[in-house]
N, C-alpha and C positions, 0 to 999 in steps of 0.2 A: 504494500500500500504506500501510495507518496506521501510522504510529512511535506510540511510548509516548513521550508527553510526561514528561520530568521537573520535577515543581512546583518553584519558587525560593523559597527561605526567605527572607523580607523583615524578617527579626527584628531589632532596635536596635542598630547597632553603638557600644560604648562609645567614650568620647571620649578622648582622649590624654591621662596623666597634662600636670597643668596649666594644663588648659584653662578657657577661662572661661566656663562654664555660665550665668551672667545675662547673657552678648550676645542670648541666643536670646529674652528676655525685653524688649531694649531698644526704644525706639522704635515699639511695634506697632501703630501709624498707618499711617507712612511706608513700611515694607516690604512692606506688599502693592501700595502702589503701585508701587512700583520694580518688583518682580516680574514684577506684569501688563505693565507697559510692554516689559521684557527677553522677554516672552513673546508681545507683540502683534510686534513687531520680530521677533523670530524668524517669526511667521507670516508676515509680507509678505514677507520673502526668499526664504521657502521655497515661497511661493504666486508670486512670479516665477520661481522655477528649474523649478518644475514650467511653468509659461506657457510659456515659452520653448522647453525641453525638447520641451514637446507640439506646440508649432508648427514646430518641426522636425524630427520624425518624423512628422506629419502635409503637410509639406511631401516628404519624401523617399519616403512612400507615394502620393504622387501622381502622383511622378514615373516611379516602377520600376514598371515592368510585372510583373504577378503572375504568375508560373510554378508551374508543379505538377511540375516534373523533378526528380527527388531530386539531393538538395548531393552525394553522393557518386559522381565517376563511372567511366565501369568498367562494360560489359551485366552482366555478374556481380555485379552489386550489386543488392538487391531489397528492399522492405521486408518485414519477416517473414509469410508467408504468402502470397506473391507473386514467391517463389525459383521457382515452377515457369515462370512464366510465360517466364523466362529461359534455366532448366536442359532443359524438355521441349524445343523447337524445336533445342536443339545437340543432346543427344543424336539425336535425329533425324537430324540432318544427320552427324554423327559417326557412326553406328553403321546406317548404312545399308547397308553392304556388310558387315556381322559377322552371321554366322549369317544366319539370314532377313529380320533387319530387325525382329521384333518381338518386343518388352521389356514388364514391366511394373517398371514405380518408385516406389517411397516417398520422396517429396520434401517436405520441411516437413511428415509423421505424414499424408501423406495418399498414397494408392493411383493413378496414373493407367498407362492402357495408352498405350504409345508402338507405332506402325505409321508404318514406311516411306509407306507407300499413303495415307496418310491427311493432312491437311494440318493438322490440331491434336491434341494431346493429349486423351485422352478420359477422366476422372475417374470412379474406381469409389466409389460412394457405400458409405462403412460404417460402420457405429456409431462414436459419438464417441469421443476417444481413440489414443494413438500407437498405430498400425497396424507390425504385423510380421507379414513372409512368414514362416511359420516350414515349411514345406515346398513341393513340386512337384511334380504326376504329368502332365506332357504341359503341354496348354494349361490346366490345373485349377491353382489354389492354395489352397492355404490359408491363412489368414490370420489375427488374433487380434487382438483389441481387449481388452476385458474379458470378449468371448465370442467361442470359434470359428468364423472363415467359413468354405465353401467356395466359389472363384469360379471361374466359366468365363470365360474370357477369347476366347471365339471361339465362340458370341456372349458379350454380359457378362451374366452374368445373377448372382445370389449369393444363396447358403442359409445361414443362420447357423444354428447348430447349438444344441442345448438343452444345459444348464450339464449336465448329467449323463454328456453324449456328448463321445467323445474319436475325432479321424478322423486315420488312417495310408496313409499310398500304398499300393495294391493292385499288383499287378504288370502287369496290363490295363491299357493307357493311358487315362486321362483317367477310374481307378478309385480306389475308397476305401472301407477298411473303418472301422466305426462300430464304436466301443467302447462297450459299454453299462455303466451300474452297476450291472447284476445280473447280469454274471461272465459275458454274451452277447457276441456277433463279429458284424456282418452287412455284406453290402455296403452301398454307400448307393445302389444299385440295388433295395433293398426285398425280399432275398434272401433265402432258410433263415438262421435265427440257430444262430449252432457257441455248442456250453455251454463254456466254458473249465475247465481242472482248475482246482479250487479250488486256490489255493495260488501262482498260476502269473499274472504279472505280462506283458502282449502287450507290446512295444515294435515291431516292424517285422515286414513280411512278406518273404519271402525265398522261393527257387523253391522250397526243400526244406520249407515251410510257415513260423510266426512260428518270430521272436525272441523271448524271455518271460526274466524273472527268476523263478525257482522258490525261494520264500521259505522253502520249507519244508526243501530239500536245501542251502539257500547255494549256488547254481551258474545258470550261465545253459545257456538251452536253446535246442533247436530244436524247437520241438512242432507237430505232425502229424497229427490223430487219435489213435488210443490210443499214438502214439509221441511220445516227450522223448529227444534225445540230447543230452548234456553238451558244450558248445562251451566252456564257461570257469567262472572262479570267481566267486563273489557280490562280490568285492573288486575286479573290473573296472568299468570305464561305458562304456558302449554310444556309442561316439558317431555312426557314419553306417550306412547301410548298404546294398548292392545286391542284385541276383538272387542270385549267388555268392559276395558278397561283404561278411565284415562288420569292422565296424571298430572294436575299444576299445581305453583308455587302461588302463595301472594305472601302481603305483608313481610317482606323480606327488608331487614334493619342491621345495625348493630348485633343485637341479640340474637338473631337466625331468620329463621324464615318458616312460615309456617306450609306443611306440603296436604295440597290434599286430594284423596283417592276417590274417584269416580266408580260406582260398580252399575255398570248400566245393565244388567242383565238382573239385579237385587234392584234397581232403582234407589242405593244406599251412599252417601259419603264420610268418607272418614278423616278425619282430620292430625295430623302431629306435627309437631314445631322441635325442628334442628334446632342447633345451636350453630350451624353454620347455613351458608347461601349452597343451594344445589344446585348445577350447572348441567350437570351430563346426570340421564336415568334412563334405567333399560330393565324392562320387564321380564323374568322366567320365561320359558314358553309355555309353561302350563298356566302363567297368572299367578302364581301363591304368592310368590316375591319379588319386591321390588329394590334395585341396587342404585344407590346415588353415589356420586362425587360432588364434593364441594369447589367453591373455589378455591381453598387453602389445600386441596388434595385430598381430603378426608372420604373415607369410603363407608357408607352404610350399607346395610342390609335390613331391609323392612319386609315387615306381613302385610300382605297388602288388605288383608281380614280385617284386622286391629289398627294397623299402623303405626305397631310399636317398633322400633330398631330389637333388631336380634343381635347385630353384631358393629363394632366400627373400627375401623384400622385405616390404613394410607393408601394413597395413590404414588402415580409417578409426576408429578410437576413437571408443566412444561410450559415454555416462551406462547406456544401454538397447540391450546387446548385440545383434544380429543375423546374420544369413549375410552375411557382407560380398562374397563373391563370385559368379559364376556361370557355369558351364558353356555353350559353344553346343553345339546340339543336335547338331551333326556330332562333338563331340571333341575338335576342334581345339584349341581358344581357350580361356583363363580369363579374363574379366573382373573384378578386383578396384576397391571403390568405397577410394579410397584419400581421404584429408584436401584435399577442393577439385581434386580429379582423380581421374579410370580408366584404371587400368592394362590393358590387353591384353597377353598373354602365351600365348606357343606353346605349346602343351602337349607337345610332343615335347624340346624343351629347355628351355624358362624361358623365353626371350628373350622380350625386351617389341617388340611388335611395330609396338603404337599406343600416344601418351600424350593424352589428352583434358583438357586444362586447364581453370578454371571450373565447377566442379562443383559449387559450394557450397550444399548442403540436401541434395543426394543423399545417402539414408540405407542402401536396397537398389536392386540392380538385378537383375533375375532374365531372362533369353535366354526365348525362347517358340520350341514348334517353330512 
């Protein structure tokens, strides 16, 4: 990187009352030669320090054998963009008996599929740029760079989306509705396009139809066809959401934030107040539990029944937020990518089940059925 040089001021420094200003004037014969001599004498010493110098680091490169093994050691050590090379093969080996076996991870802002079956990691190519999962519907992801992807991860194939288009999980597995910017809904199946009510903001789809902020009422909804019913206030946020299940924060302060659970199948809500702000939540796939991240990193685990936390421990802190956790497809399990480790954790009580050490680049890790 260039530094800004700052220029030095070479301007006359005066001379000390006293001083005798015709020395500078005496002799000007003789002082250049004394000079030059003081200055030839300087160059032969410093022309031997240098000889010398050089024949003994030229002697001691002769002797050592050249190595290319990085000075620092520790497998968990990589040079920057060569952490996977390290991270992919453990997790492999480590997460071979969790859910199915097959993951996809963000290691050093790049995408690779991890598979039990497979004997290397396999690199999803996508536009330059830190890479974040920012959803999942089955073996599909989505993904985002400076433009939205959508990838298949079984086979890998990947659609990047046009800047105008915005895609939300369907409730069809391995399904996604395309949001248009002309107030249109369609599958990305190439389906009948739904005209959205003017006015009426999609965020998620849900059994009962979407999720929408309704700009014009201040209230969120559940719209349906000619139907909108009031699920909550304009002063809520939306943060996860399942078949029967949705999930906002409000009154978020100082003190926390209070989160609360929609069960649209009970017609019930439940209410609990963190003591931190929730930022990233992602649902079980069965529904029983619900896993937050705060902004300070902090990770809970909530019933989504009661709304009480079962469990709470850390995340991994980052410049460029993401889903720090993830579900296996059975229920069971949360995988949390924690600071140079992952956590595993029961989802019936909390308890940590596996801790996976060296993890260092892991950014997301997301379970595949």
């Amino acid at each position: 990187m260039d530094e800004d040089l700052e220029p030095i001021d070479l301007e006359p420094v005066d001379l000390e009352p006293g001083a005798d200003e015709a020395r500078f004037d005496r002799e000007p014969a003789r002082r250049p030669r004394t000079v030059w001599l003081v200055v030839a004498a300087a160059g032969l010493a410093a022309w031997g320090v240098i000889a010398l110098a050089t024949g003994v680091t030229r002697s001691h490169r002769s002797s050592t054998p050249t190595s290319t093994a990085p000075s620092t050691s520790g497998p968990w050590f990589a040079p920057p963009g060569d952490q996977a090379r390290v991270v992919a093969p453990l997790l492999r080996a480590e997460l071979q008996d969790v859910g199915v076996g097959r993951f996809a991870a963000v290691i050093d802002d790049r995408l690779y599929l991890l598979d039990e079956n497979r004997s290397r990691e396999s690199l999803i190519r996508l536009p330059e740029g830190h890479v974040t999962v920012d959803d999942q519907n089955g073996q599909l992801l989505l993904a985002s760079t400076f433009q939205q992807t959508l990838i298949s991860t079984q086979p890998i194939a990947t659609r990047t989306l046009a800047a105008r288009d915005f895609a939300i999980p369907a409730l069809a597995p391995a399904r996604w509705w395309i949001l248009n910017s002309d107030g249109t809904i369609r599958s990305d199946r190439d389906g009948p396009r739904l005209h959205i009510p003017d006015g009426l903001r999609v965020a998620a789809a849900v059994a009962d139809g979407f999720v929408a902020l309704d700009d014009a009422h201040a209230r969120w909804v559940v719209w349906s066809g000619p139907n909108t019913k009031t699920i909550a206030p304009v002063g809520y946020q939306l943060l996860t959401t399942g078949p029967e299940t949705i999930v906002f924060k409000h009154n978020c302060g100082y003190n926390g934030c209070s989160v609360e659970i929609l069960d649209l199948a009970r017609g019930t809500a439940t209410t609990t107040v963190l003591p931190r702000i929730p930022n990233f939540a992602a649902l079980s796939p069965d529904g029983t539990r619900l896993a937050l991240s705060s902004t300070q990193a902090d990770v809970y685990i909530l019933d989504t029944k009661t709304g009480h936390p079962i469990v709470q421990t850390r995340s991994v802190a980052s410049d460029t937020p993401s889903l720090p956790f993830t579900w296996t497809p059975d229920s069971r399990s949360l995988l949390i990518v924690a600071i140079d480790r992952i956590e595993i954790r029961r989802a019936t009580d909390g308890s940590m089940t596996s801790l996976i050490p060296h993890t260092r680049g892991l950014e997301q890790l997301i379970a595949l059925p």
